[in-house]
N, C-alpha and C positions, 0 to 999 in steps of 0.2 A: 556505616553501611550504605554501600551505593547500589541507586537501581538496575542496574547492569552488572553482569558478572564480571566483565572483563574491565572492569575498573580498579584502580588502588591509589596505595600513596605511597613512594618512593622514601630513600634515607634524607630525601631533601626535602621531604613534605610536599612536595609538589603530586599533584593529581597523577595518574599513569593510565595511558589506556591501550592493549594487548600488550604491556609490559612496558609502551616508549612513554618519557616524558612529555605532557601536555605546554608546560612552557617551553621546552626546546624545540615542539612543533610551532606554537606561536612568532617563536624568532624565528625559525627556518624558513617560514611560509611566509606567515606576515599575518596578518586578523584583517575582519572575519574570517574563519575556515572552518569548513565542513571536515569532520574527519571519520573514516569507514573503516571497522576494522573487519579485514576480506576473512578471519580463521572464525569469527561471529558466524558472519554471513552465513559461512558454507557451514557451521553448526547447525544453526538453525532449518537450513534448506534441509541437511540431512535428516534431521529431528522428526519433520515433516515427511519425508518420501520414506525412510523406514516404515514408519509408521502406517503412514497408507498402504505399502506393500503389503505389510503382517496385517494388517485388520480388514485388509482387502483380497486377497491371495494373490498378490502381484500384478490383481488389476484396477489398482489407484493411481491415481497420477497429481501431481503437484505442477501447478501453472503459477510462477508467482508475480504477483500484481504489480507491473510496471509501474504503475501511476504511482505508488509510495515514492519509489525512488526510481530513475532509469537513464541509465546513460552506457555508452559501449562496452565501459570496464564490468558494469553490474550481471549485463547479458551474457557475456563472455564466460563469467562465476555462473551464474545459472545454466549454462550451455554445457558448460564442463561436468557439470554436478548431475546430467541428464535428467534435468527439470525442462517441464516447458514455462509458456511465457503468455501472458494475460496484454494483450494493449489495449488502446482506448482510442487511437488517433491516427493522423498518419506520420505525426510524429514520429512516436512508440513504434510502430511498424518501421519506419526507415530507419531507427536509431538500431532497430533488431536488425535488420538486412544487410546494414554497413557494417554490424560487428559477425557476419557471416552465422549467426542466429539460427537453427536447421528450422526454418518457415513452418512445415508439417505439426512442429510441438506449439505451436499460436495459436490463441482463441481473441480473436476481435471482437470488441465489444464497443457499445456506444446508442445511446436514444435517438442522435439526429446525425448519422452518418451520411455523408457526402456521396456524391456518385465518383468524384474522383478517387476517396477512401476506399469504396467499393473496389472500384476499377483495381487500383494498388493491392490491395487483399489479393483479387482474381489473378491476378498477373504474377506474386509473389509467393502462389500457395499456400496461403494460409491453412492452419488446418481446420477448422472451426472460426464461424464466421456467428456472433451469438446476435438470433436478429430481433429487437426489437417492439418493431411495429410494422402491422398488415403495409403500410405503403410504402416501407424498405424492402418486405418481402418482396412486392410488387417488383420494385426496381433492380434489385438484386437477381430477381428469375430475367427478366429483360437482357440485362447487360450480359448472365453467365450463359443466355441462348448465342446474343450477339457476340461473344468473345470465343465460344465455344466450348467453355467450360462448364461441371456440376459442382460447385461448391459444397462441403456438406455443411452445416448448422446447425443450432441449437435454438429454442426459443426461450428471452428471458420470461420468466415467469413473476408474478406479485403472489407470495402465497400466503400474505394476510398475517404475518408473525406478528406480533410485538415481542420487538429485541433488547426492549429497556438500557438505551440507550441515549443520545444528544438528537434531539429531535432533526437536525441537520445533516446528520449522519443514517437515517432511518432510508432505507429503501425496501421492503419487502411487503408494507402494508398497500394497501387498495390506492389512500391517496399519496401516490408517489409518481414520478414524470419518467421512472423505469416500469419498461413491460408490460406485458399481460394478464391482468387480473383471472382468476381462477372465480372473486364468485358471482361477477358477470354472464360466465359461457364466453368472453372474450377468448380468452386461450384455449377454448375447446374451438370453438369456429375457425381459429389460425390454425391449429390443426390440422383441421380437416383441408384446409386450402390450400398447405405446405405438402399435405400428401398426396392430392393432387398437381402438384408442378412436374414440369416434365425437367426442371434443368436444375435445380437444388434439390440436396435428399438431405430429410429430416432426420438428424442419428441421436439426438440428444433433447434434455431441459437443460437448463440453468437457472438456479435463484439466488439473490445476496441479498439477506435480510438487514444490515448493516451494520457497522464499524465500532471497532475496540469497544466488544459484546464481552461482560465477565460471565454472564451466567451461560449454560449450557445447553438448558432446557428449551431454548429457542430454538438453537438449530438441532436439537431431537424431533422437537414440535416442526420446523420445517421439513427435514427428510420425511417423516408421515407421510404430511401434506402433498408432496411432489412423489411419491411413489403411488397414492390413491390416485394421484391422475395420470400417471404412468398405466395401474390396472385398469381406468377407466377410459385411454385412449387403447388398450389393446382389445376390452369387451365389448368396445361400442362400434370402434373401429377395425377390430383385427390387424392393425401397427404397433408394431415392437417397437417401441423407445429404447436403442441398445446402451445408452451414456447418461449420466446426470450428475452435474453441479452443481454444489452445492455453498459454490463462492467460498468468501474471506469473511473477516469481520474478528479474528479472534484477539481479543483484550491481551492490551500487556502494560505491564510495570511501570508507568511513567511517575509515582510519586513511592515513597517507601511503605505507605499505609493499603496503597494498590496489591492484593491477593488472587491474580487469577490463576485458573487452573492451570497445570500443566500441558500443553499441545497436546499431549499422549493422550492425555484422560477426553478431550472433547471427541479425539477419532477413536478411542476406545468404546467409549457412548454412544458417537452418532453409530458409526458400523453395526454393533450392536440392535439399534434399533432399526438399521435395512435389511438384515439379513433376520430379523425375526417377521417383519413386515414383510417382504417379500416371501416368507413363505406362508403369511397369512392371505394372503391374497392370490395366491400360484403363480408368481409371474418369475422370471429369469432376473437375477441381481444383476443389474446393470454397471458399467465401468462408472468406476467412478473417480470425481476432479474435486479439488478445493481451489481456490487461489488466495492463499498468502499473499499478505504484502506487506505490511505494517510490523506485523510479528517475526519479521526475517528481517526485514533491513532498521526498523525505530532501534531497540536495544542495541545494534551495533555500530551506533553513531553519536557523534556529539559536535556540537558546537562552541569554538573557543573565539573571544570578541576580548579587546583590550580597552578597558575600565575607564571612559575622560575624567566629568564632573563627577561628582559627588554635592549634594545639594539636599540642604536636611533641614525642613520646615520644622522647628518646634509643635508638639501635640499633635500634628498633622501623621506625615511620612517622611522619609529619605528616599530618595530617588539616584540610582546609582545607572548613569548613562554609558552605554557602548557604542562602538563604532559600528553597529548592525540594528537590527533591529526588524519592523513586518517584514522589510523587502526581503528578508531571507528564514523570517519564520512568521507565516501569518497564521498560524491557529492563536495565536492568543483571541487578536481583535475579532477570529471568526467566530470563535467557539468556547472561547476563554479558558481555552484549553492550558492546564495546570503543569509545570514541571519542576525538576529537582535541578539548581543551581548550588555553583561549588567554586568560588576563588580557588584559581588552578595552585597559583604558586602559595597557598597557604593551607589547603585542602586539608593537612594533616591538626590543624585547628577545630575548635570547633564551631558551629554558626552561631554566631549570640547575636544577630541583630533579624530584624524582619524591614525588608526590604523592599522597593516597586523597582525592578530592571526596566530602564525606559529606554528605547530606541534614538536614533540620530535624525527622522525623518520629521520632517515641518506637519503635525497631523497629531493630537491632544494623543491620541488611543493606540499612538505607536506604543505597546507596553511587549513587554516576554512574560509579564508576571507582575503580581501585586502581593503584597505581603510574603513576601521569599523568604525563608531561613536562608542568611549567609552567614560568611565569617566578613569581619572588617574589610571593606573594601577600598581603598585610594584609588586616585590615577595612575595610570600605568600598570594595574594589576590585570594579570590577566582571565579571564572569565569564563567558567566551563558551561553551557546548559547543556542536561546530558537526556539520551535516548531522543535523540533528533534527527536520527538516522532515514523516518518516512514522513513523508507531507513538509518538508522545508524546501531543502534544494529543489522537488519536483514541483512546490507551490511558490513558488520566490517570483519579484518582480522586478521591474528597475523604478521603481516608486523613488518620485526628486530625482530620475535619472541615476541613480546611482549605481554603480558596475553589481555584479553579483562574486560571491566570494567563489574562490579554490573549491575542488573537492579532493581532498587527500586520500586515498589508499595506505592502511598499514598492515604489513603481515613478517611476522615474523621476526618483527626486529627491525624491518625495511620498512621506506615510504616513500608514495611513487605520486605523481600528480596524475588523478584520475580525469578531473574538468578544471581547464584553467580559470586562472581568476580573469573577469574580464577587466577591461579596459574604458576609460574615453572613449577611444578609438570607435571600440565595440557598439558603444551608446548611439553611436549617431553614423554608425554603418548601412544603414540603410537609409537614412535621409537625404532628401534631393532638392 
């Protein structure tokens, strides 16, 4: 049983993923390689925007979180799919604009954005600009006087969840370096200073309680929280808050013993509880956004690495070394974050051994994993970690200088080079 649907094993016993052989992408390509399967992806998107349509009456909307994964092929899939699109940088925003991206479906986000960021957003139409803090506000009214534009925005909000999650990953409680606390009077006082601007118009909240969340009852318990201050900015203020977000963060399958809910069921629940709330309170149910990220792009991707040493301390561990390692997936050493590995070309085996997968990089803590169930592994085998589809390729470095891998595209039978592998070349292209 693999944790991805779109996984199997072939008459060769080799791994398969959307039906193609994992070792004949290995040769094809060469290792390390990221691989994405595009009919995953646009499932999962679907999964998503159905859902928000029916539980929302087609006024939901799906923004999916660049930052998991993002590069021109990915935007392109989400473009098509009439999703919008979540960025953080000005990266994310130029990588959306080069793949001709429609700007209006963007909501930019970020704690300490740049006036150049800014400026880029104004210039490129963003459609949602999600601010902050009081002194981005500040800057942001300045530049969209100076440029001549009204941007509209959303403020993020802290609504004080506990998400019972990886302390790293938390962002909706008080002490966090995202937004606006609620039990300050901080987000009531931006507020009122945003609806007095004359060159931004406040249309929205925003809150993201934080990341691969199993349980549900938080983001019930958030929607609550941000629709009482929705009623309580229109009775104190007489402003309609017409939009609210209510972010990402939903859990998924990264080990076999992993159970989270189905997508269906968290927007069946949360909806549920805004449209009861809002009519406890009289106000008008407002549009509503999620952004996915993780849960779209992690399941429909994997990582294949070919196998060097093998090095097996009596009593201790075995240590089974690849030609990868942090620089292309650092959640271990960040978060020691846990996953499911699988010898491609033996896969149809079963794992009898417990494993430490260690990296190529000069750094003790280059690990993927410590006690792995694998099957036998030698040199030259090739190596699957799977549901590595978010926070690798967009977290990767060149840590030891080392190139960063391929990203492959497969649909259908086909596979297409999504982002080259780099180079030497590449390494010291910018040095002078």
């Amino acid at each position: 049983m693999f944790v991805s649907e779109n996984l199997g094993v072939n008459e060769k016993g080799h791994l398969t993923v959307g039906g193609i052989d994992t070792v004949e992408l290995a040769a094809q390509y060469g290792t390390p390689l990221y691989v994405m399967d595009e009919q995953m992806v646009r499932k999962n998107l679907r999964r998503f925007h159905e859902s928000m349509q029916k539980y929302y009456n087609g006024r939901g909307y799906v923004h999916y979180a660049s930052k998991a994964f993002c590069c021109k092929e990915i935007c392109r899939i989400v473009a098509s799919e009439g999703d919008g699109l979540d960025a953080v940088s000005i990266g994310e925003l130029y990588t959306a604009v080069s793949a001709d991206f429609p700007m209006e479906k963007v909501g930019f986000h970020g704690n300490n954005k740049t006036d150049e960021e800014l400026r880029y957003a104004l210039e490129n139409g963003v459609g949602h600009i999600i601010v902050d803090n009081l002194p981005e506000l500040r800057r942001l009214e300045a530049l969209a006087e100076k440029m001549g534009k009204t941007p509209h925005i959303m403020f993020r909000i802290k609504p004080g969840i506990d998400a019972h999650t990886h302390k790293a990953v938390l962002t909706g409680q008080i002490d966090s370096k995202f937004g606006f606390a609620l039990e300050t009077g901080e987000a009531f006082e931006a507020v009122k200073e945003a609806v007095a601007c004359k060159f931004v118009k406040l249309v929205g909240l925003h809150c993201h309680i934080g990341s691969q969340i199993f349980d549900i009852d938080p983001f019930e318990a958030a929607a609550g929280v941000m629709l009482d201050f929705i009623a309580k900015i229109k009775n104190e203020l007489g402003y309609e808050v017409k939009g609210l977000n209510l972010g990402g963060g939903f859990g998924i399958k990264y080990l076999n013993e992993h159970d989270p809910a189905p997508f269906e069921e968290y927007l069946r629940r949360v909806s549920a509880v805004v449209e009861k709330k809002c009519a406890e309170l009289g106000i008008a149910q407002p549009e509503m956004y999620i952004e996915p990220g993780r849960s779209i792009a992690a399941p429909a991707g994997i990582t294949l690495y070919t196998v060097g040493a093998r090095k097996e301390i009596p009593g201790i561990r075995t240590y089974i070394s690849v030609d990868g390692g942090m620089p292309d997936n650092p959640r271990y050493i960040l978060y020691q974050s846990e996953y499911e590995a699988v010898v491609a070309n033996k896969a149809g085996e079963e794992r009898t051994e417990k494993v430490t997968i260690a990296g190529k990089c000069c750094e003790s803590g280059d690990l993927i994993g410590e006690n792995m169930p694998l099957q036998h592994a030698d040199s030259g085998d090739i190596l699957a970690v799977l549901a590595t589809g978010a926070y690798n390729y967009s977290m990767s470095s060149n840590y030891n200088r080392i190139p960063k891998p391929a990203v492959v595209f497969i649909n259908n039978g086909e596979s297409r080079v999504a982002v080259k592998r780099e180079t030497p070349e590449d390494i010291i292209r910018n040095d002078v």
